[in-house]
C-alpha positions as CSV (number, residue, x, y, z in Angstrom):
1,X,-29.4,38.9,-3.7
2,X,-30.7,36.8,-0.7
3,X,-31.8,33.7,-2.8
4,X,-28.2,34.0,-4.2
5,X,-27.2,34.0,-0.1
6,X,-29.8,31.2,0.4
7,X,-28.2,29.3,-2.6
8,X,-24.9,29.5,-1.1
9,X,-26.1,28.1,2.3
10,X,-28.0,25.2,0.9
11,X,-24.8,24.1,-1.5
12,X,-22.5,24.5,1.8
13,X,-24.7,23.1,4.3
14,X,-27.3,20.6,2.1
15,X,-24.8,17.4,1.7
16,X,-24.2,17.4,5.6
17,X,-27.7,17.5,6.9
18,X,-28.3,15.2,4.2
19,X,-26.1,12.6,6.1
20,X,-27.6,13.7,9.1
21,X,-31.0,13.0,8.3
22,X,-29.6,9.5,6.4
23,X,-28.9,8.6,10.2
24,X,-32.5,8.5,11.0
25,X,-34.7,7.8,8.0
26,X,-34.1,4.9,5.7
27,X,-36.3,6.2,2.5
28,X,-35.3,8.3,0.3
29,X,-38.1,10.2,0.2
30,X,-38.3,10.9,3.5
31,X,-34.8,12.2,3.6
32,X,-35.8,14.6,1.0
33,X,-38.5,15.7,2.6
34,X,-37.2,16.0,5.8
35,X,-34.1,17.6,4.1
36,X,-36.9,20.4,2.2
37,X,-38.6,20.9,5.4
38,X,-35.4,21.9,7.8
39,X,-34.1,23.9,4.9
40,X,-37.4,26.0,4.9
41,X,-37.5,26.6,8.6
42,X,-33.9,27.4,8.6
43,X,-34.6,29.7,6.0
44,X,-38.1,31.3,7.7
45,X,-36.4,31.2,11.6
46,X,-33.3,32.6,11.0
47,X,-33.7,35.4,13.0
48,X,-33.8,33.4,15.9
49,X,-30.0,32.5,15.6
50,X,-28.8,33.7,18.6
51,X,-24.5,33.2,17.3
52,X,-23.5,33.0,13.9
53,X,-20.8,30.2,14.9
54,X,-23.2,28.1,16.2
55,X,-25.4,28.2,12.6
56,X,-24.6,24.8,11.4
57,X,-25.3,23.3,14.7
58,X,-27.9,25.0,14.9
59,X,-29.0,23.9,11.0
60,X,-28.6,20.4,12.3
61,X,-30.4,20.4,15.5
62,X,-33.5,21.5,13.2
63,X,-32.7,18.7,10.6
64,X,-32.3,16.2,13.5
65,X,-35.8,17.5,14.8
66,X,-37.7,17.4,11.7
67,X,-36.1,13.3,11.4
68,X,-37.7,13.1,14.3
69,X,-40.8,14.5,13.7
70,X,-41.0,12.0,10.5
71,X,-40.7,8.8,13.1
72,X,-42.6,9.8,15.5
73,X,-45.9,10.2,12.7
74,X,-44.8,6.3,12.4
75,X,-43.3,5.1,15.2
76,X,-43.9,4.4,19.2
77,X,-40.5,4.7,20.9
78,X,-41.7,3.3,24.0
79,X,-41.7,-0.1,22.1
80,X,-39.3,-2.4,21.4
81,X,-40.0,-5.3,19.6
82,X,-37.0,-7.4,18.7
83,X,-35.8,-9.8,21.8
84,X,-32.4,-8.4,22.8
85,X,-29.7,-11.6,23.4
86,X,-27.2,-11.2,25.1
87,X,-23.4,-11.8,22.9
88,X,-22.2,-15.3,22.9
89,X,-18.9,-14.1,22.0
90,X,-17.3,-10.4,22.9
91,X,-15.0,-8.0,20.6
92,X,-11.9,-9.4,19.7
93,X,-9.2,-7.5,19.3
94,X,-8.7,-8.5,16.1
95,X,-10.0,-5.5,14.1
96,X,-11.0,-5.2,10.8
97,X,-11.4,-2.1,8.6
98,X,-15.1,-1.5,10.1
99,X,-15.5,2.3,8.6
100,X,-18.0,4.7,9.4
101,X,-20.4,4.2,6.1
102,X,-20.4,0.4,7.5
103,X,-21.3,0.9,10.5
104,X,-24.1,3.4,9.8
105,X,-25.6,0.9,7.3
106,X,-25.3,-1.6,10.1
107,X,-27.8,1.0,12.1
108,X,-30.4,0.1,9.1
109,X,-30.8,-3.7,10.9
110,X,-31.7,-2.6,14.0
111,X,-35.0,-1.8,15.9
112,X,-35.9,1.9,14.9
113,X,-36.3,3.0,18.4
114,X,-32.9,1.7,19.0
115,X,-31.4,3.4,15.8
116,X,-33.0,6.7,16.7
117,X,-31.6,6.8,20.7
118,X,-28.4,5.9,19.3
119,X,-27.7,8.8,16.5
120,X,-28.8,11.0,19.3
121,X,-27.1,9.9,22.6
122,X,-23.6,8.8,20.5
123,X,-23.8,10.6,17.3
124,X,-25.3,13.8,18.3
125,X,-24.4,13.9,21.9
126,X,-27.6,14.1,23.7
127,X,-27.9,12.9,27.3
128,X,-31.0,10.6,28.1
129,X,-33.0,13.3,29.6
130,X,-33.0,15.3,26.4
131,X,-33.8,12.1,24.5
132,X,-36.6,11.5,26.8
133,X,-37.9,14.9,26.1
134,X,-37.4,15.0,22.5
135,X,-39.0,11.4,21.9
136,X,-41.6,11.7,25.0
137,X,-40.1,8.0,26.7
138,X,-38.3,8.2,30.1
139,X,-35.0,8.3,30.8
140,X,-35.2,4.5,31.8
141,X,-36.5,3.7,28.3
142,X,-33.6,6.0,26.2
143,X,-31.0,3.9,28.1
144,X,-32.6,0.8,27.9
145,X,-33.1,1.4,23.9
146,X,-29.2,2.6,23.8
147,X,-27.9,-0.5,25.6
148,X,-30.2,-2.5,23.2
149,X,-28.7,-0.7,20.3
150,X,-25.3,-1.4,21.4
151,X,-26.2,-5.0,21.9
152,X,-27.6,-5.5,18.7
153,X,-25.0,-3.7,16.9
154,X,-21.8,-5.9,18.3
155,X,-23.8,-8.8,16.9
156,X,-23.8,-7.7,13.4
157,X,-20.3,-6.8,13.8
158,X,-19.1,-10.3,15.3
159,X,-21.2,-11.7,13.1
160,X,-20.2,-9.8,9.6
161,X,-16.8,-9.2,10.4
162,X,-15.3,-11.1,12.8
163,X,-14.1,-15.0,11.6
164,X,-15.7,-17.7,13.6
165,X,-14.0,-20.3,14.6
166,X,-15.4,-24.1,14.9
């Protein structure tokens, strides 16, 4: 009866923290890994659910962890090594149809550090303190990253979708 129950979770809840963990990691593998991992410890610590409302949030939080777990093996988020410029030409109002599957593949060309403080300050909604904490920077270094991120990301978009005119 319970891996019935499990079953039932995983179907309901597996195509979402897939996404989730798609923010952070760009191999497959990884995701699948990091996907197999937060399964098991939601699986092995559910008895520390405190509110059944709050269990997908809480199944994410543990799939966003284990994400970050995986980059920080490979990563030093104190680092930034691409030269941040500054826009030569702002947002237009001129919009095209930029959807959300664009811009999350747009996140796969930039920095990782800058990537990983962005899903979790704008996607997941994590203040720079609890960034900080979570990927042992300061809070100087989380914003710094995010403002990079920002930067580097209205620059693929002006320069992908935006007509240039000579």
């Amino acid at each position: 009866m319970q891996r019935d129950a499990q079953r039932q979770v995983y179907e309901q809840l597996a195509p979402k923290l897939y996404a989730s963990c798609k923010r952070y990691l760009k191999q497959e593998e990884e995701i699948e890994e990091a996907l197999a991992d937060a399964f098991y410890t939601i699986f092995t610590k559910l008895d520390q659910l405190k509110e059944l409302g709050a269990f997908e949030g809480w199944a994410r939080k543990i799939a966003v962890n284990q994400c970050l777990a995986t980059l920080k093996k490979k990563n030093n988020f104190n680092m930034y090594l691409d030269d941040v410029h500054t826009l030569s030409q702002p947002f237009t109002d001129e919009v095209t149809n930029l959807e959300e599957e664009d811009l999350l593949n747009l996140l796969n060309h930039i920095p990782e550090g800058c990537k990983t403080v962005f899903n979790l300050f704008v996607i997941e909604g994590y203040g720079h303190k609890e960034i900080g904490k979570m990927l042992q920077i300061s809070e100087g270094t989380s914003k710094s990253q995010l403002n990079a991120a920002k930067t580097k990301l209205k620059e693929l978009v002006n320069a992908l979708y935006y007509k240039k005119s000579n």
